[in-house]
C-alpha positions in Angstrom: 0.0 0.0 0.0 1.2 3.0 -0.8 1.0 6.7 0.5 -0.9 8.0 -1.6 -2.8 10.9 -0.7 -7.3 9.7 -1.0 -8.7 11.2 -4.4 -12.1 11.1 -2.4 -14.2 10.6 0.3 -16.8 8.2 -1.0 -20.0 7.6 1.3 -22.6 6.3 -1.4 -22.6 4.1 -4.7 -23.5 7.7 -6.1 -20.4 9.2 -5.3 -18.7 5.8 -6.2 -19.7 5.9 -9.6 -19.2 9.8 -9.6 -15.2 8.9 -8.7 -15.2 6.1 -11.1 -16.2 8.1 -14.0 -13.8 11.3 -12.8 -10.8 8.5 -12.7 -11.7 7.6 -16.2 -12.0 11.0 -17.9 -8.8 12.1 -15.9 -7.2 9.1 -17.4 -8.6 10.1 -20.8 -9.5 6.2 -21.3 -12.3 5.6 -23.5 -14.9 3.3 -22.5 -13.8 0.8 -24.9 -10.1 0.7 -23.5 -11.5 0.1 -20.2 -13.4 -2.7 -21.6 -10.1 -4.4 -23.2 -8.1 -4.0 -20.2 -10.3 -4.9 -17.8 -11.9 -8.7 -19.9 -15.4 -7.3 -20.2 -17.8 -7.3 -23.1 -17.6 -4.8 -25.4 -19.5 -1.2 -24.3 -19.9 -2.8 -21.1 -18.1 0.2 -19.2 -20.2 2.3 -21.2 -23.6 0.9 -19.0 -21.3 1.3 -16.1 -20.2 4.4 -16.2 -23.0 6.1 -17.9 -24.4 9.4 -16.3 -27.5 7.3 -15.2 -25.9 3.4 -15.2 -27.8 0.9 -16.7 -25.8 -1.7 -15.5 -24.8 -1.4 -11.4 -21.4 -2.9 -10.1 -21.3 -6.3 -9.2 -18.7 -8.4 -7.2 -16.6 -9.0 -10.5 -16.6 -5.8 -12.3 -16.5 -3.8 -8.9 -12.3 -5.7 -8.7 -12.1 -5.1 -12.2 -13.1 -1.7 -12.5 -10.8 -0.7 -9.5 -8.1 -2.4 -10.8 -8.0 -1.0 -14.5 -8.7 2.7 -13.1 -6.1 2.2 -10.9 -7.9 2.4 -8.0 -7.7 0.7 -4.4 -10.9 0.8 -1.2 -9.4 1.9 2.4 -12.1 1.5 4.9 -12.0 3.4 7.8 -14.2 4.0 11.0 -16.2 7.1 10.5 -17.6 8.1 14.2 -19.3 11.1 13.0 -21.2 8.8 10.7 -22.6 5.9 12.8 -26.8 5.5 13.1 -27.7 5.6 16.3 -30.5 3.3 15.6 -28.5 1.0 14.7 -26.3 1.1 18.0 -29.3 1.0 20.1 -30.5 -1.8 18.8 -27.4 -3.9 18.5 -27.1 -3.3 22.1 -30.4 -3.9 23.0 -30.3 -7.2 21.4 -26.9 -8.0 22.3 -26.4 -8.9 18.3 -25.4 -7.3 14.9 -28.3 -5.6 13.4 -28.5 -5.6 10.2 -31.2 -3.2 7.8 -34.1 -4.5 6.1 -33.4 -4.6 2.1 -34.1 -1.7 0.3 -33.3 0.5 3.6 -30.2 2.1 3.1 -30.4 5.3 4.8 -27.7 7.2 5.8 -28.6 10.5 7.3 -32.3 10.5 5.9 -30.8 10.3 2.4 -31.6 7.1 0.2 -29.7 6.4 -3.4 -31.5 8.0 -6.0 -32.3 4.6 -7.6 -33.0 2.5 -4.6 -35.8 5.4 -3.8 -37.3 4.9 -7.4 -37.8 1.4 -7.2 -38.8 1.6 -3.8 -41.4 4.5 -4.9 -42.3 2.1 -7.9 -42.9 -1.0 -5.8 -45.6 0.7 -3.1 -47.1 2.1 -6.5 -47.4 -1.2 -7.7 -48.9 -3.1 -4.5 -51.4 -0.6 -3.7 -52.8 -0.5 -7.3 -51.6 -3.8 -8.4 -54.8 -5.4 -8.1 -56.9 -3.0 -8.5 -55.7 -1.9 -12.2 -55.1 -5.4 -13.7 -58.9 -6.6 -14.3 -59.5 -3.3 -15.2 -57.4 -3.5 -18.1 -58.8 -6.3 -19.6 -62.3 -4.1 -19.8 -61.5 -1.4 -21.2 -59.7 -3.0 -23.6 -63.0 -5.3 -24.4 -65.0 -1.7 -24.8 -62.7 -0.4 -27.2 -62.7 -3.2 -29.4 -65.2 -3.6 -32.3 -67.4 -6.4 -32.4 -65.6 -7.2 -35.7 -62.1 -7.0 -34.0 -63.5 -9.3 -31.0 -64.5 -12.1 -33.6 -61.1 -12.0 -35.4 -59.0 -12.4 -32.1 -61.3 -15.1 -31.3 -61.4 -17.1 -34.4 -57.8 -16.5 -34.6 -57.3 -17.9 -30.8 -59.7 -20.7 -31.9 -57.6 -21.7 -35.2 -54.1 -22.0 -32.9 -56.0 -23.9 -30.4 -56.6 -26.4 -33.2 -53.5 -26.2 -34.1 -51.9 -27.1 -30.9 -54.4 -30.3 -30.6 -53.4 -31.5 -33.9 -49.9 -31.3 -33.6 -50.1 -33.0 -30.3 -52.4 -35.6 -31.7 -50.0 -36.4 -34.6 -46.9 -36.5 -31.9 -49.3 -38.7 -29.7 -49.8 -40.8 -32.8 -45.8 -41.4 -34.0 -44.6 -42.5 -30.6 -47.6 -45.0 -30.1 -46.4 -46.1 -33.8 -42.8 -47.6 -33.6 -42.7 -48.2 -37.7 
């Protein structure tokens, strides 16, 4: 390990992949260099280190990422930093506690992302339900009585179909010749 003075103070996956994509334009390595030098597929780092990631580091690419940019992870205790709910209740159960998933608060702040999907997934259980027979009405009431027939019929004729083939398939293995 050397002496090297920290390039930053990094807190969040936010301000991970802010560094990551600072290291890389310092560097003045395009995306597809990274990709070489590190083994992934091509354009991958471009997912990675897009302005809004489409891809999200995982337990391979975090190592190889680090090490083509260069980079190395010093942990250190940060007492200004701690949740105090979190101590209390590691004391009071005389264990590690650990957060629920989806939960990762530091000082009242989620990840961008992580409060998206979060957002997205109450949407989604309170209305869930409620929306998904709907659907299927209103799409009956703008359909045509003409339409209607020809998705049926056509749903009728594929039906057939798949009872014929089977049939025939039933057929040739009861028939060894």
């Amino acid at each position: 390990m050397t002496d090297a003075p920290p390039l930053a103070i990094v807190r969040t996956y936010a301000e991970l992949h802010a560094v990551l994509r600072q290291r890389a334009a310092d560097m003045k390595a395009s995306r597809n260099a990274i990709d070489e030098v590190a083994g992934l597929t091509s354009g991958y780092a471009s997912k990675l280190l897009a302005p809004m990631p489409m891809k999200t580091l995982g337990r391979t690419t975090f190592a190889l990422m680090l090490q083509t940019l260069g980079l190395a992870i010093v942990v250190v205790d940060d007492p200004n930093r701690h949740s105090e709910k979190v101590k209390n209740t590691a004391q009071a159960t005389g264990r590690k506690a650990m957060l629920a998933p989806g939960k990762h608060v530091i000082d009242g702040v989620m990840e961008t992302r992580a409060l998206q999907r979060h957002a997205l997934i109450i949407m989604l259980r309170k209305n869930g339900r409620k929306g998904a027979p709907l659907g299927g009405v209103a799409r009956a009431k703008s359909l045509t009585p003409a339409r209607r027939r020809q998705i049926a019929r056509r749903a009728a004729m594929i039906r057939w179909q798949i009872w014929r083939r089977t049939r025939e398939e039933r057929r040739k293995s009861r028939d060894p010749s």
